[in-house]
C-alpha positions as CSV (number, residue, x, y, z in Angstrom):
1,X,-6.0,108.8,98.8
2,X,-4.2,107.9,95.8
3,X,-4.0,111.9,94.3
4,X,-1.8,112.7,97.4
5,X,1.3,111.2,96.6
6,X,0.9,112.4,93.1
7,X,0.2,115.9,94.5
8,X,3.6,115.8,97.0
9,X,5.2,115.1,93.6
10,X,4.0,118.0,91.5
11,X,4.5,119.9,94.4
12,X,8.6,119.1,94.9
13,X,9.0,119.3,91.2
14,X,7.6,122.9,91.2
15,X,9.6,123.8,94.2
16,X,12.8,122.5,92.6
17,X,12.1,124.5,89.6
18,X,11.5,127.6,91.1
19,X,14.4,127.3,92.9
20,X,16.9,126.8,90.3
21,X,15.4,129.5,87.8
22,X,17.9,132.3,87.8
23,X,20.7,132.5,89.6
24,X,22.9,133.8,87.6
25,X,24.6,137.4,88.6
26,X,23.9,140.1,85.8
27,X,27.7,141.9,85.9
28,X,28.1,145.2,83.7
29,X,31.5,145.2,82.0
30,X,33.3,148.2,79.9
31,X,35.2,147.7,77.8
32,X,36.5,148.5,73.9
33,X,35.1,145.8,71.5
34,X,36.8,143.4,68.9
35,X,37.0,140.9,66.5
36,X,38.9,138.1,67.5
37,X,40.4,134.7,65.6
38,X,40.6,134.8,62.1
39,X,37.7,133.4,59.2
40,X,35.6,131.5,59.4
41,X,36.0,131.0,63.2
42,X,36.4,135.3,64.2
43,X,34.5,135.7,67.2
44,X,33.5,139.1,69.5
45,X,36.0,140.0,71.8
46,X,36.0,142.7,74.7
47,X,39.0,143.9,76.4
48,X,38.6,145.9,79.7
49,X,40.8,148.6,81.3
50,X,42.5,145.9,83.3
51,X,43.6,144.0,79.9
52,X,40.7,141.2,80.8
53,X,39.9,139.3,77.7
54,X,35.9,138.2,77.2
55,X,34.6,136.3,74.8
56,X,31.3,137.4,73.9
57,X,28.1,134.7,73.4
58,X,24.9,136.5,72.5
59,X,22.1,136.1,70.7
60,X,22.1,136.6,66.6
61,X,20.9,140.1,66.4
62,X,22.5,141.2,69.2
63,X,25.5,140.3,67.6
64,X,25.0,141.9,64.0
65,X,24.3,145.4,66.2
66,X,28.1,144.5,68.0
67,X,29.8,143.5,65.4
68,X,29.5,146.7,63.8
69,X,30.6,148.6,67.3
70,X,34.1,146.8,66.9
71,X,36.8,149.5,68.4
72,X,33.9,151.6,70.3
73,X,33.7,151.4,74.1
74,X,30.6,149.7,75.3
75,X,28.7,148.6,78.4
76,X,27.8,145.1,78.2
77,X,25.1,143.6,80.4
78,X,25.9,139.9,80.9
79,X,26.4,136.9,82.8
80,X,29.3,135.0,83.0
81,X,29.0,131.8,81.5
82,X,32.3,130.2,82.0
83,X,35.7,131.3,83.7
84,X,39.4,129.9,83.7
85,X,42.7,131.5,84.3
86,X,43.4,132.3,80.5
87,X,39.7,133.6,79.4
88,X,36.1,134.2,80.3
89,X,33.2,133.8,78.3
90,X,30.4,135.9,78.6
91,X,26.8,135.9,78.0
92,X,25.6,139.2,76.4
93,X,21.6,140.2,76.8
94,X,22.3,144.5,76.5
95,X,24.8,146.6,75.9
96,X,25.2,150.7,75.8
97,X,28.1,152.5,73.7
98,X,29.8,154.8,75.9
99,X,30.3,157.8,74.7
């Protein structure tokens, strides 16, 4: 009798988990690649066609293998990770140069 209410617990937790997992939207975005800010706070950049500034978050070697792409068009795979009227900061996990 007393493992029950343990059990409904696990159970809940589990669900709950599950649930909030991965709900972030992967988005592909083109655009040309650039170094933004100046030493030692430069940052990636991406603009689009539309002149919509990104800045880019990624993981350290992801980054070394963009950072020498700056001025190529790419195709980033990404999620956003915040949004306001003046910027948007993405989350980069693969990218493609576009030839």
């Amino acid at each position: 009798m007393s493992k029950s209410p343990f059990l409904i617990i696990l159970l809940l937790i589990i669900l709950i988990i599950g649930c909030t997992g991965s709900n972030k939207t992967k988005n592909l975005i083109t655009g040309t690649l650039y170094i933004s800010g100046n030493e030692p706070f430069a940052h990636l950049a991406l603009f689009d066609d539309n002149n919509n500034y990104y800045k880019i978050e990624c993981s350290d070697s992801l980054e070394k293998e963009l950072w020498q792409l700056q001025g190529n068009v790419v195709n980033l795979t990404c999620t956003i990770k915040e949004k306001t009227e003046s910027k948007t900061i993405i989350f980069v996990t693969d990218f493609k140069l576009n030839n």
